[in-house]
N, C-alpha and C positions, 0 to 999 in steps of 0.2 A: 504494500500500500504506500501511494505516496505521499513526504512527507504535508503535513500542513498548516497553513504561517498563521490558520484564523482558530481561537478559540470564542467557546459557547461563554457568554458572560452574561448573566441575569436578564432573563424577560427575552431568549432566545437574540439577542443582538451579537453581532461580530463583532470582534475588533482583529484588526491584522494584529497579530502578534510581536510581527517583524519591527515593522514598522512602529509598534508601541514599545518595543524594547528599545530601538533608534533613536527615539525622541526623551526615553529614560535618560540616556546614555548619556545623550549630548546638554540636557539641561543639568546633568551632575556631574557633564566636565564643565562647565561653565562656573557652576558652583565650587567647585572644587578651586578652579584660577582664583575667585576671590577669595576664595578663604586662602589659598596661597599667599594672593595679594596682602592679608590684614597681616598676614605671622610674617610676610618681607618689610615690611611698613615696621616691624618691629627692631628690626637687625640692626644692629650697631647703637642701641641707646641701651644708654648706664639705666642700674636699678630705680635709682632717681628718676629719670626722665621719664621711666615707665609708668613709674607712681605718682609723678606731678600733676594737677590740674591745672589746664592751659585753657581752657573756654570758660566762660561764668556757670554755664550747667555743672562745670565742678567734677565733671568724669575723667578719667588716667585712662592712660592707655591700656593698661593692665585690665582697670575696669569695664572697659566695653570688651576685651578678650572672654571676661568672667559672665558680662553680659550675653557676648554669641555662647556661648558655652552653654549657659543656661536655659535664656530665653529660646534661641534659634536652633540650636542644636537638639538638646532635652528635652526642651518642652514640644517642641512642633513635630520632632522624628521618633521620639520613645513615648510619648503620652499621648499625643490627638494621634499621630499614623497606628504607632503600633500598641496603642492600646494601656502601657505601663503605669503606673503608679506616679504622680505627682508629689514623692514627698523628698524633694531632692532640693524645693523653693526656699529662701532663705525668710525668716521675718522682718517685717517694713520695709518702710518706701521704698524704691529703686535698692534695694536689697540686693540685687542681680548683680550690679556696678559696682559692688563693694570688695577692695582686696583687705584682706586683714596687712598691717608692716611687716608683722612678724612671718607670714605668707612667701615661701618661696618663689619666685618668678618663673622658676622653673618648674613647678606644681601646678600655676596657671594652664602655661603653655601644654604642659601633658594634658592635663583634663582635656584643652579644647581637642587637641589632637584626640584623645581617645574617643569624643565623642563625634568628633565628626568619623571617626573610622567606625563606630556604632549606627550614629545616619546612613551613613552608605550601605553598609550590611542590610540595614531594614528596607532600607529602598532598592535594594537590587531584589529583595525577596520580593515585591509586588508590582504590580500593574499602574499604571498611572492613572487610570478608570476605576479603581479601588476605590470607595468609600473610603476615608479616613475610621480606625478602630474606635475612637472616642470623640467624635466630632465636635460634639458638647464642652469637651471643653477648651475649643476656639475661640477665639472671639469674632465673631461677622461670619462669613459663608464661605465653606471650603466644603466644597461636596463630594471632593476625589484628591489621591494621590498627590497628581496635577498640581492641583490648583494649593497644597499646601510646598512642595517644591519652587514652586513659579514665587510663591510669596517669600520663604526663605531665602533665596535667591537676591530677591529685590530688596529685603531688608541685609543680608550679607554684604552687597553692595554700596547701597548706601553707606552700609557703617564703613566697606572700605575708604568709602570718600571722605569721612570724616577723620577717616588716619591719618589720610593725605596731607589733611588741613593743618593737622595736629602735629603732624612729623614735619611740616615746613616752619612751623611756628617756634618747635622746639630747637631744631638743626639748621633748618634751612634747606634740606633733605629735600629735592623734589620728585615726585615719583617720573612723571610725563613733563614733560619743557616741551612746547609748541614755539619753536622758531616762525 
C-alpha cells in the first residue's frame, strides 16, 4: 500500500500531513533564531550589566531571560499545549522578571535553555491543528497548536528587540547597523 501524506483529524477532515509537518518545522526554526538571537544579545556582558536596569520599567536582562523562561517557554508549551501543571509561577507582580543577586547567571541561562529544548520536544510531538491541552488557561483565543506557536514567536521577538535596545544602551553593542 502506498504511503500516505493525509491523516483523518476530527469530524473526518484532512490535513496533508507533509505539509503540516513543513510549516511545524519552519515556524520552530524561526523561533529557534530568536531565541538564539536573545542568549547572542547576551555574550560578552559582565554579571553586572546583566542584572542592571537600563529602561524605567526597571527589567535586567537576566530578567526578561527569566521572563521567556517562564512566561513563553513554561507557561505556553508545558501548561496550555501540553496540558502540565502551572505551579512553577512565582508570587507577585511581574514575578516572572525577577532574578534573585545571589542567583547564578549561569542557572538563568540553563533553565531557559532547558526549557526551550522541552518546547521543542512537545511541539514536534503534535500537529499544529491540535487543540491546545488546556486552552483555558490562555488568555484570549488560541484554538490550535498554531496559533499558540505563531504567538510565542511574536512575543520571543519582540523581547528580542528589546535586547537590542538594551544591549546598545548598555555597550553600544549593535546587533544590525543599516548603512
Amino acid at each position: 500500500m502506498p504511503l500516505r501524506s493525509h491523516t483523518l483529524i476530527k469530524r473526518r477532515t484532512f490535513v496533508d500531513v507533509t505539509k503540516s509537518d513543513r510549516e511545524r518545522e519552519e515556524l520552530l526554526s524561526w523561533l529557534n533564531a530568536k531565541r538564539q538571537h536573545v542568549l547572542a544579545q547576551l555574550d560578552g556582558l559582565s554579571d553586572e550589566q546583566l542584572r542592571r536596569p537600563v529602561l524605567p520599567s526597571g527589567w535586567s536582562c537576566l530578567g526578561l531571560v527569566r521572563h521567556l523562561t517562564l512566561s513563553d517557554e513554561r507557561f505556553w508549551f508545558q501548561v496550555v499545549i501540553a496540558g502540565g501543571p502551572l505551579d512553577f509561577w512565582p508570587e507577585g507582580d511581574a514575578a516572572d522578571w525577577v532574578v534573585d543577586d545571589d542567583e547564578p547567571v549561569a542557572d538563568v541561562l540553563r533553565a531557559y535553555r532547558e526549557a526551550i529544548a522541552t518546547s521543542n520536544a512537545i511541539t514536534a510531538e503534535r500537529r499544529l491543528e491540535e487543540p491546545p491541552a488546556s486552552p483555558g488557561q490562555a488568555p484570549g483565543r488560541f484554538p490550535d497548536v498554531r496559533s499558540v506557536l505563531v504567538h510565542v514567536l511574536v512575543e520571543t521577538a519582540t523581547h528580542a528587540g528589546h535586547l537590542d535596545a538594551v544591549r546598545e544602551l548598555l555597550d553600544g553593542h549593535q546587533h544590525l547597523v543599516l548603512d
